[in-house]
ZATOR-723031 format. One record per atom (N, C-alpha, C): x, y, z negated; residue in three letters; residue number from 0; atom name. Coordinates in Angstrom, 1 decimal. Each point is the difference from the previous one (the first is absolute). Example, Ala and Ser with C-alpha at 12.3 -4.5 7.8 and 13.67 -1.06 7.14 Angstrom:
2
13.2,-5.7,-7.8,ALA,0,N
-0.9,1.2,0.0,ALA,0,CA
0.9,1.2,0.0,ALA,0,C
-0.4,1.1,0.7,SER,1,N
0.9,1.1,0.0,SER,1,CA
-0.8,1.1,-0.8,SER,1,C
END
This chain:
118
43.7,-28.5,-21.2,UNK,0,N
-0.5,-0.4,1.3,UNK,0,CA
-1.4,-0.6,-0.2,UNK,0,C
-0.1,-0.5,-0.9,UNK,1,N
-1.5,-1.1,-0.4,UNK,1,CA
-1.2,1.3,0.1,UNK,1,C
0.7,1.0,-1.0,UNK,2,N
-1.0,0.9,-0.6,UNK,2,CA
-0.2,1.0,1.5,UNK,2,C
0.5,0.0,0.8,UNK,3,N
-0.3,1.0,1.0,UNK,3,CA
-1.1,-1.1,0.9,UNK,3,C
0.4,-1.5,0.2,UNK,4,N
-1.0,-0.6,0.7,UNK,4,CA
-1.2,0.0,-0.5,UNK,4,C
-0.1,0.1,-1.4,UNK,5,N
-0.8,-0.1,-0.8,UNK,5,CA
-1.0,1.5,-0.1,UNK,5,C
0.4,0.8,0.2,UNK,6,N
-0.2,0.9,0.1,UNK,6,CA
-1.1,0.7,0.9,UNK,6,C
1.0,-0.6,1.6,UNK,7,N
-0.4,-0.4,1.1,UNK,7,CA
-1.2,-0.7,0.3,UNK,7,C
-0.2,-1.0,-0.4,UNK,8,N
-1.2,-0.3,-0.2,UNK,8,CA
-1.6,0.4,-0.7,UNK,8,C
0.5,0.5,-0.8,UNK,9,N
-0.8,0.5,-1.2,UNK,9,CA
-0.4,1.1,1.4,UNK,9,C
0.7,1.0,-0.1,UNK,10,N
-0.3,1.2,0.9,UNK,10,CA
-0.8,-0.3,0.9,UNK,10,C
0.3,-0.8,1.0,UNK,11,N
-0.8,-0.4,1.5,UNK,11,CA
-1.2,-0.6,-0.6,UNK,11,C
0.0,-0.8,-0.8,UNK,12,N
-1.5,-0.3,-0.5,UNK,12,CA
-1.0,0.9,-0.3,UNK,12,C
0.7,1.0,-1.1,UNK,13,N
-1.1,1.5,-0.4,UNK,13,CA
-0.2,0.3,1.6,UNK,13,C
1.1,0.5,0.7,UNK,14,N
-0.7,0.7,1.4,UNK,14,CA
-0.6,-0.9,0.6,UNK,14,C
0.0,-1.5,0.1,UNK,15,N
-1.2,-0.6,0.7,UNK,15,CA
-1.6,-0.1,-0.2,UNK,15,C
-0.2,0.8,-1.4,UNK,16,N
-1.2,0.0,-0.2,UNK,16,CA
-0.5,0.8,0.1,UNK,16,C
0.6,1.0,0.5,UNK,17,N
-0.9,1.3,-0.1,UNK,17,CA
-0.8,0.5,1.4,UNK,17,C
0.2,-0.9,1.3,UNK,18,N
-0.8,0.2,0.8,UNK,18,CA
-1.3,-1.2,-0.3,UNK,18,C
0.1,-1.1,-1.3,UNK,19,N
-1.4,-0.4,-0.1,UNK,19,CA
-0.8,1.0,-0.9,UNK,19,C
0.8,0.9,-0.9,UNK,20,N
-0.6,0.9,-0.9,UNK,20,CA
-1.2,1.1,0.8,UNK,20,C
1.1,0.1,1.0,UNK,21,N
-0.5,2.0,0.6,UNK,21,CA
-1.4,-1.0,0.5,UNK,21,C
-0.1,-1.5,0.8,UNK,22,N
-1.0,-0.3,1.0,UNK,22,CA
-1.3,-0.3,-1.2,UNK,22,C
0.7,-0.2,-1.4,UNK,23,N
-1.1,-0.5,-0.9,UNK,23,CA
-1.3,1.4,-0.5,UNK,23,C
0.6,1.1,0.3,UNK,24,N
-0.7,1.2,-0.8,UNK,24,CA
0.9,1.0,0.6,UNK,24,C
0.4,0.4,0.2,UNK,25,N
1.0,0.7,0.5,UNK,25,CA
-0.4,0.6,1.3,UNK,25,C
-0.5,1.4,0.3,UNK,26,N
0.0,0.4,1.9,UNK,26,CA
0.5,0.8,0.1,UNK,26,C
-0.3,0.5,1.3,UNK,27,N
0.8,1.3,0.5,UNK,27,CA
-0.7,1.1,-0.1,UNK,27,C
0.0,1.1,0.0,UNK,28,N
-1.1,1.3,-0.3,UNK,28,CA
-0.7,0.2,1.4,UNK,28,C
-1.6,-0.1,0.2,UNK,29,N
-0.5,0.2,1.1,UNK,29,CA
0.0,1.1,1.1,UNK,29,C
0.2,0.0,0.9,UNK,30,N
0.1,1.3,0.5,UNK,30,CA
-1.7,0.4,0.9,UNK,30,C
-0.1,0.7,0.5,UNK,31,N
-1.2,0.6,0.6,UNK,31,CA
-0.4,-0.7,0.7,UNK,31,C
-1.2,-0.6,0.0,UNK,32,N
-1.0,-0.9,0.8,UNK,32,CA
-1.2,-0.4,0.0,UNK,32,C
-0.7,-0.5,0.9,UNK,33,N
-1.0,0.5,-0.2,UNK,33,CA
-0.8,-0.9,-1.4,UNK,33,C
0.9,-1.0,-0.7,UNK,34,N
-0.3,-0.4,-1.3,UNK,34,CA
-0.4,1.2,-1.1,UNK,34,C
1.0,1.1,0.8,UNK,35,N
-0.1,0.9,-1.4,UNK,35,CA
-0.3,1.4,0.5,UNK,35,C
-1.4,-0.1,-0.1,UNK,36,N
-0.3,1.5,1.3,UNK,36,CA
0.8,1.3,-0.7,UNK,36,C
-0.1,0.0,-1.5,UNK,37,N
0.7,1.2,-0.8,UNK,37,CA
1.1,0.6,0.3,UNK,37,C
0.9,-1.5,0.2,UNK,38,N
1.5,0.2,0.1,UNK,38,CA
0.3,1.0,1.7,UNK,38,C
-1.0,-0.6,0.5,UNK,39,N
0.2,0.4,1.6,UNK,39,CA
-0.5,1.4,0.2,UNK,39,C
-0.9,0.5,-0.6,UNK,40,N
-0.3,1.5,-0.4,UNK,40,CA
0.8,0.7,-0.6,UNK,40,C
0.6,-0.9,-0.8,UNK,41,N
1.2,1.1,-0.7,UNK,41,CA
1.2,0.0,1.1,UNK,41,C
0.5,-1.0,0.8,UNK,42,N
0.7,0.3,1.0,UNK,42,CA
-0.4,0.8,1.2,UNK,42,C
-1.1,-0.3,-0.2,UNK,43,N
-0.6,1.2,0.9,UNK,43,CA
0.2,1.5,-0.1,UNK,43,C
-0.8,-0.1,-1.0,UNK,44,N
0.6,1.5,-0.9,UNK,44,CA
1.6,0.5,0.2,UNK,44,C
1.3,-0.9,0.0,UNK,45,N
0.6,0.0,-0.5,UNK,45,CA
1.0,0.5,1.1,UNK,45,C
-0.9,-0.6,1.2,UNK,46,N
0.9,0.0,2.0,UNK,46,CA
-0.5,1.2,0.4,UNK,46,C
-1.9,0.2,-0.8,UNK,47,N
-0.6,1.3,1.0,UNK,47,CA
1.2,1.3,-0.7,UNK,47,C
0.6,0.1,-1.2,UNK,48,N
0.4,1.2,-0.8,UNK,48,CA
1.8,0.4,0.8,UNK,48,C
0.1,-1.4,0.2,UNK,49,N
1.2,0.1,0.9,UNK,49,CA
0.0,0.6,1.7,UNK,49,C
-1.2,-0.1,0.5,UNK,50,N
-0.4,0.4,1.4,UNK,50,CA
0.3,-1.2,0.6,UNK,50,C
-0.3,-1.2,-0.3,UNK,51,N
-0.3,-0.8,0.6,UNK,51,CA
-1.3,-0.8,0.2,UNK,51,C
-0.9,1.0,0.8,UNK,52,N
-1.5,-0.1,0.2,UNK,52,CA
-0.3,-1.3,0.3,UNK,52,C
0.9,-0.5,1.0,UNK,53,N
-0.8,-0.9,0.9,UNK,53,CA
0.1,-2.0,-1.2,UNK,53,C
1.4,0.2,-0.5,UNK,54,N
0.4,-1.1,-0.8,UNK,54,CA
-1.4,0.4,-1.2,UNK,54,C
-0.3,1.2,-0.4,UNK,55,N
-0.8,0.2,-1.4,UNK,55,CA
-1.4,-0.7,1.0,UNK,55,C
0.0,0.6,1.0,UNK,56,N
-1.6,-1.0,0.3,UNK,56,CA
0.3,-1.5,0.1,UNK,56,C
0.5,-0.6,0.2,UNK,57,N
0.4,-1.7,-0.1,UNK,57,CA
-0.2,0.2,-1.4,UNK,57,C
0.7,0.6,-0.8,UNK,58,N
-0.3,-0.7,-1.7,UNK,58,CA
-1.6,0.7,-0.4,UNK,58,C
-0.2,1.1,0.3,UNK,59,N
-1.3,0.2,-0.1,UNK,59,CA
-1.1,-1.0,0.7,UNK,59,C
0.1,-0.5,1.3,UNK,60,N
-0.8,-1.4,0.3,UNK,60,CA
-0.2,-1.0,-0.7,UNK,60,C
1.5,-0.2,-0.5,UNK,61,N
0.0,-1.4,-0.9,UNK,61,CA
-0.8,-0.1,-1.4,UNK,61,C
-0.3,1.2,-0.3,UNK,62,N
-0.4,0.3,-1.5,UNK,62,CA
-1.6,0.5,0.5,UNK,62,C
-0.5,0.6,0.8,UNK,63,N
-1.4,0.2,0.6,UNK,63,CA
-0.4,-1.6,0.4,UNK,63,C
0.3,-0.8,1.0,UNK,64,N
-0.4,-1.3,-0.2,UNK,64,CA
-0.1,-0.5,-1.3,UNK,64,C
0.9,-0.1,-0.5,UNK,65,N
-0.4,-0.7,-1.4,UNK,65,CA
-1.0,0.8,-0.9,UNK,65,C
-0.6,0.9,0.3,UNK,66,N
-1.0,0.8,-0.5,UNK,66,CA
0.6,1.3,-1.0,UNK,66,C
1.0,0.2,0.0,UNK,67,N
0.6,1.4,-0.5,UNK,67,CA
-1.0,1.2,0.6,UNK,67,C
-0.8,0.8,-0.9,UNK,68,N
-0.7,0.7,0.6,UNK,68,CA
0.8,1.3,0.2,UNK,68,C
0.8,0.8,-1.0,UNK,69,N
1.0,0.8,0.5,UNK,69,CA
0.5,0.1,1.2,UNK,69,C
1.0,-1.5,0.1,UNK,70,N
0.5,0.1,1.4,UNK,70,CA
-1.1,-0.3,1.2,UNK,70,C
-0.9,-0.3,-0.2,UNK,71,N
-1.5,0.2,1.2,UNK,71,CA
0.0,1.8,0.1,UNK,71,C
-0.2,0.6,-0.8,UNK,72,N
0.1,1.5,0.2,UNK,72,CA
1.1,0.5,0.4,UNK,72,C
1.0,-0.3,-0.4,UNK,73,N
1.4,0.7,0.4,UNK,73,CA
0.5,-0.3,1.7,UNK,73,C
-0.9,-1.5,-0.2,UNK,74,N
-0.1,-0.2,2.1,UNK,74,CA
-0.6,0.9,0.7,UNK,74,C
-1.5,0.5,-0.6,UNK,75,N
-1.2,0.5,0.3,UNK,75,CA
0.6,1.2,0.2,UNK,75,C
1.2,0.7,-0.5,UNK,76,N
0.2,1.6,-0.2,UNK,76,CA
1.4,0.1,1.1,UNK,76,C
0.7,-1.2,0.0,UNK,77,N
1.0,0.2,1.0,UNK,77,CA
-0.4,0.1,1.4,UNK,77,C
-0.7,-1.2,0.3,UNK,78,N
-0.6,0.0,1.3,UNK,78,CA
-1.0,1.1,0.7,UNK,78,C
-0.7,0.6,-1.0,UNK,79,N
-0.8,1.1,0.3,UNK,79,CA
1.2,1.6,0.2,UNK,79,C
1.3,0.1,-0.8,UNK,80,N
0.4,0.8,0.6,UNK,80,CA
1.2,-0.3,1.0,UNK,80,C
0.4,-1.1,0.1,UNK,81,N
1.0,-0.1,0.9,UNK,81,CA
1.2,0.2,-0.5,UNK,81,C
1.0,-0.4,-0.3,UNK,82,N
1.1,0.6,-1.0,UNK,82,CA
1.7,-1.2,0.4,UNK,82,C
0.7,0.8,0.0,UNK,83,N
1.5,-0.9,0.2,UNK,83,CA
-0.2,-1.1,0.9,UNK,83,C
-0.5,0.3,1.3,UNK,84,N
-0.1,-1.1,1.2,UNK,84,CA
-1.1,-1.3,-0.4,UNK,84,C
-0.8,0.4,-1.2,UNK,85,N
-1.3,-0.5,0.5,UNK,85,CA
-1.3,1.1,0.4,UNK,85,C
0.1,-0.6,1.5,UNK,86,N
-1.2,0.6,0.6,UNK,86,CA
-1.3,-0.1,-0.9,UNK,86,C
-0.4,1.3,0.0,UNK,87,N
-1.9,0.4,0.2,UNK,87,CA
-0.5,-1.0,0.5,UNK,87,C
-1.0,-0.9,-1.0,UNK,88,N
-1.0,-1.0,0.6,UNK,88,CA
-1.2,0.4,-1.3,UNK,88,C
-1.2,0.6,0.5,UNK,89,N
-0.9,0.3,-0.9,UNK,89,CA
-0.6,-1.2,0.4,UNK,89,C
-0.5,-0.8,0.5,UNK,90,N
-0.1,-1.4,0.0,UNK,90,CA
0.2,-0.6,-1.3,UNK,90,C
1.4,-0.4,0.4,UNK,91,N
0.5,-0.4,-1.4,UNK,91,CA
-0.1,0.3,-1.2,UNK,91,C
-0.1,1.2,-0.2,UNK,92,N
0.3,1.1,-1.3,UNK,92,CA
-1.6,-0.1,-1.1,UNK,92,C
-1.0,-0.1,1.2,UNK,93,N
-1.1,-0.2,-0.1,UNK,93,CA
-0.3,-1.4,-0.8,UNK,93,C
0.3,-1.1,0.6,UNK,94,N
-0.1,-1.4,-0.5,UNK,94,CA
0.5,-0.2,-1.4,UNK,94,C
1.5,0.8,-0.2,UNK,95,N
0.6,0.3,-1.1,UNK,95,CA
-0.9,0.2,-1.7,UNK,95,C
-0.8,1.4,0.5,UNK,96,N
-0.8,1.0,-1.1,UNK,96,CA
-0.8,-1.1,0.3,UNK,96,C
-1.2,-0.7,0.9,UNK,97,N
-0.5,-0.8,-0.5,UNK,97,CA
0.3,-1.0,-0.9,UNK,97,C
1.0,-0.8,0.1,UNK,98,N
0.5,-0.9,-0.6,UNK,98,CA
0.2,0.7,-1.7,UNK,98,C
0.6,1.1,0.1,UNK,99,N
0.4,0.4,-1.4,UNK,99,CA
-1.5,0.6,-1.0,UNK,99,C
-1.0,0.3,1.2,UNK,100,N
-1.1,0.8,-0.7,UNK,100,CA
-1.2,-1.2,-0.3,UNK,100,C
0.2,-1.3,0.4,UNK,101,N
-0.5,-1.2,-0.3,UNK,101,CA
0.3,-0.4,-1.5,UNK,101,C
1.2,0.0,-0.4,UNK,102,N
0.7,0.0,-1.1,UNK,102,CA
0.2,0.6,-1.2,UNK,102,C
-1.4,1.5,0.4,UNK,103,N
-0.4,0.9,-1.0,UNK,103,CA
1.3,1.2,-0.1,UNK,103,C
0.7,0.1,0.8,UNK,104,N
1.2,1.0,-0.2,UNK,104,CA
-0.5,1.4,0.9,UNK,104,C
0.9,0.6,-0.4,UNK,105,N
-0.6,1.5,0.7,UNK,105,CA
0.6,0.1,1.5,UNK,105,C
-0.5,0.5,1.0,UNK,106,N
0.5,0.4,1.1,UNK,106,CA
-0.6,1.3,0.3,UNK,106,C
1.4,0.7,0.9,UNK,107,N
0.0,1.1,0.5,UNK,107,CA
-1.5,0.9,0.4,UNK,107,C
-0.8,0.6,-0.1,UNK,108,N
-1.6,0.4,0.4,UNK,108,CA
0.1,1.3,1.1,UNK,108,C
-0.1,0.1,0.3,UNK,109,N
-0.7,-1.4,1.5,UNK,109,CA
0.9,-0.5,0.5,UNK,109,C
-0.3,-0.9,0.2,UNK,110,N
0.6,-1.5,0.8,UNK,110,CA
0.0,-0.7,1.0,UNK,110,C
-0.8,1.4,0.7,UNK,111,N
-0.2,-0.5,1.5,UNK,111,CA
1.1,1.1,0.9,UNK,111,C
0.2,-1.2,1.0,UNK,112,N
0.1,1.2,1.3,UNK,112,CA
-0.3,0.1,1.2,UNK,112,C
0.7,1.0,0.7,UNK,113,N
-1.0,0.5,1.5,UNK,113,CA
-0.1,-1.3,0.8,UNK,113,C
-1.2,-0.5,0.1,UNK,114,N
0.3,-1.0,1.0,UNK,114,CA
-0.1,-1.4,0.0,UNK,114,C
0.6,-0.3,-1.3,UNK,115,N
-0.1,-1.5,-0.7,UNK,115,CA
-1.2,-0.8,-0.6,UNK,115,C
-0.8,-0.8,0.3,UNK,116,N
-1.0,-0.2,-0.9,UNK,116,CA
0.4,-1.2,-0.8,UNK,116,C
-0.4,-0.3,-1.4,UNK,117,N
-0.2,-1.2,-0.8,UNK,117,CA
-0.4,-1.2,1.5,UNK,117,C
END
């Protein structure tokens, strides 16, 4: 009986320390935000491959604000063609390739269209 109380205690102690352990060094794995524009480009990537256009532009925004120049282009190319219930905005699409060709990356040539000016 002693040795099971004994036991008992011992036990609940190890488990009581381990939520000071995890809070000392210990996290959780980050998920997509705009901390981590990469991560959010790759979920981008990852919703547009599934045909989920409109979710891939949220994680492509999140990773273009943080300065991802990829996902500045991949905005630039969606919105210029219109694709899985995101409307055509050469507007937008436009702002995009600037943003990405600021950045020294390549965009589509020519870059303009009917109508839109800089």
């Amino acid at each position: 009986m002693k040795y099971r109380k004994a036991f008992g205690i011992v036990f609940a102690a190890a488990f009581s320390l381990l939520p000071a352990a995890a809070m000392a060094g210990f996290s959780q794995p980050q998920s997509a935000s705009t901390d981590d524009p990469e991560a959010s480009y790759q979920k981008g990537l990852r919703l547009e491959h599934r045909g989920e256009t409109k979710a891939a532009v949220e994680a492509y925004r999140l990773a273009a604000d943080g300065g991802h120049g990829l996902a500045q282009r991949k905005l630039g190319d969606i919105y210029g063609t219109g694709k899985n219930g995101v409307r055509r905005d050469y507007e937008t699409s436009l702002k995009w390739y600037w943003r990405t060709q600021e950045q020294g990356l390549e965009i589509p040539k020519p870059f303009v269209y009917p109508g839109v000016r800089r």
